[in-house]
N, C-alpha and C positions, 0 to 999 in steps of 0.2 A: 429370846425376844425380851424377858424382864429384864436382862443382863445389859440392854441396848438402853429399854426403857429407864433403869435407875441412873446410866449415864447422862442422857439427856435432863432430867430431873437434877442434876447433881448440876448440869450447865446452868442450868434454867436458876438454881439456886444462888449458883458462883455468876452469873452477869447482874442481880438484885434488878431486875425491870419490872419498874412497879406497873407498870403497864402489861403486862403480860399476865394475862387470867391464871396461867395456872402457878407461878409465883405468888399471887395473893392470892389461891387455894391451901398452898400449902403454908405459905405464911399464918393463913386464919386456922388451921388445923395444927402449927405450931402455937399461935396464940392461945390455944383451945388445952396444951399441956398437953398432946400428945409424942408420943414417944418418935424419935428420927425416922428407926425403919416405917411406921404407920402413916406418917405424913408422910413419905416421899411414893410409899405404894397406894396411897388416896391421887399424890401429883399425877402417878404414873395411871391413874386409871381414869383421872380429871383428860389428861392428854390423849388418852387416845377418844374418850367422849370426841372431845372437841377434831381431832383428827377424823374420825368417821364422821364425822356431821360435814365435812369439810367437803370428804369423799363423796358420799351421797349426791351434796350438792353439784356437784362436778359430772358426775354420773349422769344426774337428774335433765341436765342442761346439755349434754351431750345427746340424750336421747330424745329432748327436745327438737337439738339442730337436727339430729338424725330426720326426724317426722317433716320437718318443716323442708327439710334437704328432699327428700321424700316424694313430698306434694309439688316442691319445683317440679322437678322432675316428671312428674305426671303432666303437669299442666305444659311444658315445654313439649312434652310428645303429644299432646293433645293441639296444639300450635303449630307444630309441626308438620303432623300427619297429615294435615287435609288441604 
């Protein structure tokens, strides 16, 4: 998995999108004089930060529709039933 993560990070480096957070992480962790391998394993742990928060969210709202999918469902047999 780090072998995946430093290629990506390597992309992430080689497209320069100043738009993209975790390019100006590691840019600022380069500006800061650290060494190649340190910044790109800061990028690569910036990235998955951001990649799990990502997840979560996804998660989170899934299990929302889930409840609210749920409560239909109750109230439609309750609609139904009588």
């Amino acid at each position: 998995m780090r072998a995946v993560l430093f290629r990506v990070c390597s992309v992430i480096l080689q497209r320069k999108d100043e738009g993209n957070a975790v390019y100006v992480f590691m840019g600022w962790k380069r500006a800061e004089g650290k060494y190649f391998f340190v910044y790109r394993v800061a990028g690569a742990a910036k990235l998955l930060c951001i990649y799990y928060a990502l997840v979560k969210e996804c998660l989170r709202e899934a299990n929302d529709l889930r409840k609210r999918l749920g409560l239909l469902e109750y109230l439609a047999g309750l609609l139904y039933s009588s």
